[in-house]
Each structure stands twice: as C-alpha cells, then as structure tokens.
C-alpha positions in Angstrom: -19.6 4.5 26.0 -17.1 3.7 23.2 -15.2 1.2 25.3 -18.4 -0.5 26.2 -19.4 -0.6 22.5 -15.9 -2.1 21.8 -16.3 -4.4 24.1 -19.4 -5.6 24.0 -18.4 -6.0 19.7 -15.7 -7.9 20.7 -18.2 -10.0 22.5 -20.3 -10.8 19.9 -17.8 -11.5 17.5 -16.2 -13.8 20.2 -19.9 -15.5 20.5 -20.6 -15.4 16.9 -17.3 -17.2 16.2 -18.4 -20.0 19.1 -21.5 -20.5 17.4 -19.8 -20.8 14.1 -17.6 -23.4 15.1 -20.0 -25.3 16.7 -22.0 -25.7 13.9 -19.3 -26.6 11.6 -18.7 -29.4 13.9 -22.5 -30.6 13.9 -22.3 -30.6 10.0 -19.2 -32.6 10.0 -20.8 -35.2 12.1 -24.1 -35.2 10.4 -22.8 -35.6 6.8 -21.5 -38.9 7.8 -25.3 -40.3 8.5 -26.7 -39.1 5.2 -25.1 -39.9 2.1 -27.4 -38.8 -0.2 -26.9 -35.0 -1.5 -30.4 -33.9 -1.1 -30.4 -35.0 2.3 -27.4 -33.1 3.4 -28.5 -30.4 1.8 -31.8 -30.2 3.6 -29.8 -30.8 7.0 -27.7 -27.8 6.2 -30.0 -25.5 5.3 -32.2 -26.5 9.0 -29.1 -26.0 11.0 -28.1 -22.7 9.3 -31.8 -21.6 10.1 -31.5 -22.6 14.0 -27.5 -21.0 14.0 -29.2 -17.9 12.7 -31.9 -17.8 15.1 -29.2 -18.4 17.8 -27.7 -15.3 16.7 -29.9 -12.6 16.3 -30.2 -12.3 20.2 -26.3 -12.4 20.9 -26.1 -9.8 18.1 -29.0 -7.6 19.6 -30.9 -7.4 16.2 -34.4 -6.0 16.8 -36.0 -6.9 13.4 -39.7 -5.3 12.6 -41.3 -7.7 10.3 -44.1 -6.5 7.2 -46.3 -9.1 5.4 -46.7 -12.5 5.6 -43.5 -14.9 5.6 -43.6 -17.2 2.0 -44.2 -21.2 2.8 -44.3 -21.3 -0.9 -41.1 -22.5 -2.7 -40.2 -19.8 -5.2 -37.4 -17.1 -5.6 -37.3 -14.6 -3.0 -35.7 -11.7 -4.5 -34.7 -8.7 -2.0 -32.4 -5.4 -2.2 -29.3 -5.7 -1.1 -27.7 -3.5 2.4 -25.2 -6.2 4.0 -24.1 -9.6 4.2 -26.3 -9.1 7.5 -29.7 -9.2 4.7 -29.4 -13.1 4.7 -29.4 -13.7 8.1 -32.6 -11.5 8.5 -34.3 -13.1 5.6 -33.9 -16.3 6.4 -34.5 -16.4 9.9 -37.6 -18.5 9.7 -37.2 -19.5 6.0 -35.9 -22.2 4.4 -33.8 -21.3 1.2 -30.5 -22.1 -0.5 -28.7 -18.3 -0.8 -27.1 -17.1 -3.9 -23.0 -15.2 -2.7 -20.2 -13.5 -4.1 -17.4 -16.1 -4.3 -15.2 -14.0 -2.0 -17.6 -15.4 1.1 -16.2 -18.8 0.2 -12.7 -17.8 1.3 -13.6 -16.2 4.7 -11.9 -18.5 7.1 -14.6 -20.2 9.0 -17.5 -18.6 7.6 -17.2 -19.9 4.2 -16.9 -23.5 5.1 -20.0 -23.2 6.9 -21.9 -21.3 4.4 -20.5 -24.0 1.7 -21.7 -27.2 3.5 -25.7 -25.4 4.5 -26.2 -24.9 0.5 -25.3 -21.4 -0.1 -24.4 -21.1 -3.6 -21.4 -18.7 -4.8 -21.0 -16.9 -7.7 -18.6 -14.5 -9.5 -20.6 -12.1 -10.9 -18.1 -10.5 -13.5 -17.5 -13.9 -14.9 -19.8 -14.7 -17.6 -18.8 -18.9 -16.7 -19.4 -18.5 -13.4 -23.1 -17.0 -13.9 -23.9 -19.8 -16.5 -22.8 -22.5 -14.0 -24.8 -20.7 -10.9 -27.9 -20.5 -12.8 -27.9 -23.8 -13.7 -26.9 -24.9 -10.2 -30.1 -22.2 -9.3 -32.3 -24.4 -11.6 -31.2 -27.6 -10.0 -32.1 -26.6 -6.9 -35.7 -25.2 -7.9 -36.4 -28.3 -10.0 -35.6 -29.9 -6.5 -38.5 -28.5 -4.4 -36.3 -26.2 -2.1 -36.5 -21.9 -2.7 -33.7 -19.3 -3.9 -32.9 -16.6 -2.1 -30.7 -13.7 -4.0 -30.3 -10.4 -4.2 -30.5 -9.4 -7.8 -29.0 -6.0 -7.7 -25.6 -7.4 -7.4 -23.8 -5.5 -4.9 -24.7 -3.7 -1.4 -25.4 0.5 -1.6 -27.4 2.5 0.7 -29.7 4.6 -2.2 -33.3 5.1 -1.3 -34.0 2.7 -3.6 -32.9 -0.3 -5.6 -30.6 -0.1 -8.6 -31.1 -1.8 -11.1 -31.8 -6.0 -11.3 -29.8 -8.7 -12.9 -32.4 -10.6 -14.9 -30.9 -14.2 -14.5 -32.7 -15.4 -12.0 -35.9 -13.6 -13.3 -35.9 -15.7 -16.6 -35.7 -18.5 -14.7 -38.4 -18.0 -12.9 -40.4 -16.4 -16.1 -39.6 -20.4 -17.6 -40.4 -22.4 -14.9 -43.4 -21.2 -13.8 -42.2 -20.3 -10.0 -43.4 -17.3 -7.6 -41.2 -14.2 -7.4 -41.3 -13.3 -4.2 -40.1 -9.6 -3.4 -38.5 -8.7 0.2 -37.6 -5.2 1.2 -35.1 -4.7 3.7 -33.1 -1.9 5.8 -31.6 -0.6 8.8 -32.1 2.6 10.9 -28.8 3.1 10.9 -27.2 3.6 7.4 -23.9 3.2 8.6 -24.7 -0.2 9.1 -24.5 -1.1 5.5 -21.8 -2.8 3.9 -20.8 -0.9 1.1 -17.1 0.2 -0.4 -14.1 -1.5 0.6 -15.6 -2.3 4.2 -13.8 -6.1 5.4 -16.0 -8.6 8.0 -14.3 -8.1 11.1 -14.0 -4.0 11.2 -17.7 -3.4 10.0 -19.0 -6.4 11.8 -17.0 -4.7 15.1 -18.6 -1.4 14.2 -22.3 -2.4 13.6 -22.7 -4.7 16.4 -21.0 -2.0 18.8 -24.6 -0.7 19.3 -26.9 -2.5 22.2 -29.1 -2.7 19.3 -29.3 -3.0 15.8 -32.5 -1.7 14.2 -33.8 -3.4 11.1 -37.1 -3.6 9.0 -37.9 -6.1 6.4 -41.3 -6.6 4.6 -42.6 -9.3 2.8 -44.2 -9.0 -0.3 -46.5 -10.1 -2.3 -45.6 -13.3 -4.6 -45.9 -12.4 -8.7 -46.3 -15.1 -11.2 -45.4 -14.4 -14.7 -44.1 -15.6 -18.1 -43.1 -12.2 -18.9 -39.5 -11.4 -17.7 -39.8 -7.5 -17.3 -43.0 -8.0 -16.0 -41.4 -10.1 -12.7 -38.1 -7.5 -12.9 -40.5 -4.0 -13.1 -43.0 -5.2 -10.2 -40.5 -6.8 -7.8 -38.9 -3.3 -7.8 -41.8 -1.3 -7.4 -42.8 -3.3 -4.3 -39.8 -3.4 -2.9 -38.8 0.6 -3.6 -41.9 1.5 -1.9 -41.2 -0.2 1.2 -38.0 1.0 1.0 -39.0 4.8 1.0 -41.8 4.3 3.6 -39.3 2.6 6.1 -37.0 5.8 5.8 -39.9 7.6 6.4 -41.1 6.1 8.9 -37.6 6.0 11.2 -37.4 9.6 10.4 -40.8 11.0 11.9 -39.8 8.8 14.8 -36.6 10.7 15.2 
C-alpha cells in the first residue's frame, strides 16, 4: 500500500504540475488581448477558479460543504490549515487571495499565483503590511472580494489563534461584509505546519486515495465596530471548527 501511495503522489504532483503549466501558458496568451489591469485581473482570477476545479478530482479531495456559498463581494476571512485552504475556498468563488511572500518564489507556482491576482505579503514587515492593505483596499474599492486568512500562519489547534486586525479595520471603514469560513481536514497530518516544504508534504497528503475535508460557510457580519467583526468571525468559525472534530470522531 505505501508504494501505491507513493506512486499514485507522484502522479498527482506529475498532473498538478501539467495543469500548472498549462495555465501559465493560457495567461500568457490572454494578457496580450487585454491591456487594461482590471481586465487581466478578472481573467486571472476565472482561470485560477476553472485550474482549481480541474484539480480537486486529480488530487482526490472530497470536500463536505456547510452554509450557503457568498455572491456578495466582501472579505472572506477563514482559519488557516494549509496552502491547500485556498484551493478549497475558492473553488466556486471569485476572490483575489492574500499570501506569504515566500509563495511568490515557488518555481512555477508563484508565477501563476502572481499573474490570477493573489496578493503577497510579508507579515513581519511593518512596509510590506502597509503596502498589502492598501493594495487590499484597491481591490475592494474595485468591486472584486478578499480572501485571507487572518491568523497569520497554519496550526492544527481546535480552534483559531488569534486574528490580525488589518483587514478587519478595513472592512469596519468601508462598510463591506465579513464573511467567516471554517475549514479542516480529517486527517490532521494533512496540515501544513512547522518547517514542512511543498513537494514532501504535498507527496505525503495526496498519497491517500482521498483527502477528507470540511468547510462551512458562515454567516456575513456588517459592522463599524472592529472587535465587533474580529470577536464574531471567531466565534463562528471556532464552533464549526470543534463540531467538525466531533463529528469525524463519532464516525470513527
């Protein structure tokens, strides 16, 4: 069983790679037909949403979905497992992602994450905040959602840690939904935590025939009041978070 979970890893990684590359290429050739940055933008972030549906069936993800998906343009704010969260997230939605900077250099992946309007950041720069949250605003003031993950780095606690209130104040000013998303995985082994790199945890996770995940929607929270947004985007999502577990343990 461990060579055919090697193998089939292998596999997907080969596939995943393909699909990459592919898309890359179909970015390349659309940016020459639209000029305008808006446009490419909104390209981008289409294709990245049809890559990632292309993916979640070569990978073997069997997502359970909670709630009602958001058509609203807002910040969707979720805990944070795995670089795998985004692609789960955003399978059906449409949203520029805020990243750690380091994504930027993975060969491959970061020039396709650059050019479908992910937006990187290094969060122990005080600059580099100031310039994303701006960059955040832009975006916003543009008509198109956020999606972050405001707890800053991946764990595997019950529940969330605590939240960066950037993105909250932001919201708090402009008026725009918060828009809470719990996510997790049966298998905790399947977060990316410590000093894990892509290709040995991607080759360990995806060794499985399937990889169980549940994400919940929640419900949207409008608010001029900044700890207001922080305290009940946790609550919601902490709550999902412990009922999941439970859940996936009475089934075991």
């Amino acid at each position: 069983m461990a060579v055919f979970g090697g193998l089939l890893a292998i596999g997907r990684l080969f596939l995943f790679i393909l699909v990459a590359v592919f898309f890359f290429c179909l970015l390349l050739v659309i940016s020459l037909f639209y000029k305008g940055k808006e446009k490419k933008l909104e390209r981008g972030i289409l294709l990245r949403r049809f890559a990632i549906r292309i993916l979640h069936p070569i990978l073997g993800s069997k997502i359970t979905v909670y709630g009602k998906e958001p058509i609203d343009t807002g910040l969707i704010v979720s805990n944070h497992r795995s670089y795998f969260d985004a692609m789960v997230i955003l399978k059906n939605l449409l949203a520029s992602p805020v990243g750690k900077k380091e994504v930027a250099s993975w060969p491959l992946i970061g020039s396709v994450t650059k050019t479908t309007g992910v937006i990187f950041v290094n969060r122990e720069e005080k600059s580099s905040r100031t310039q994303t949250l701006k960059e955040v605003r832009v975006v916003l003031e543009n008509g198109f959602s956020i999606f972050i993950a405001p707890e800053g780095t991946t764990h595997i606690n019950p529940t969330t840690i605590n939240f960066r209130p950037g993105t909250f104040v932001l919201a708090a000013e402009m008026g725009i939904p918060v828009m809470p998303v719990a996510i997790d995985y049966k298998n905790l082994d399947d977060a990316w935590i410590g000093n894990d790199t892509f290709i040995p945890h991607f080759l360990k996770c995806f060794s499985k025939w399937r990889t169980e995940i549940k994400v919940s929607y929640l419900d949207p929270i409008v608010s001029d009041n900044v700890e207001e947004l922080i305290s009940l985007s946790k609550n919601q999502i902490d709550q999902e978070l412990l009922r999941f577990r439970k859940d996936w343990n009475s089934i075991d």
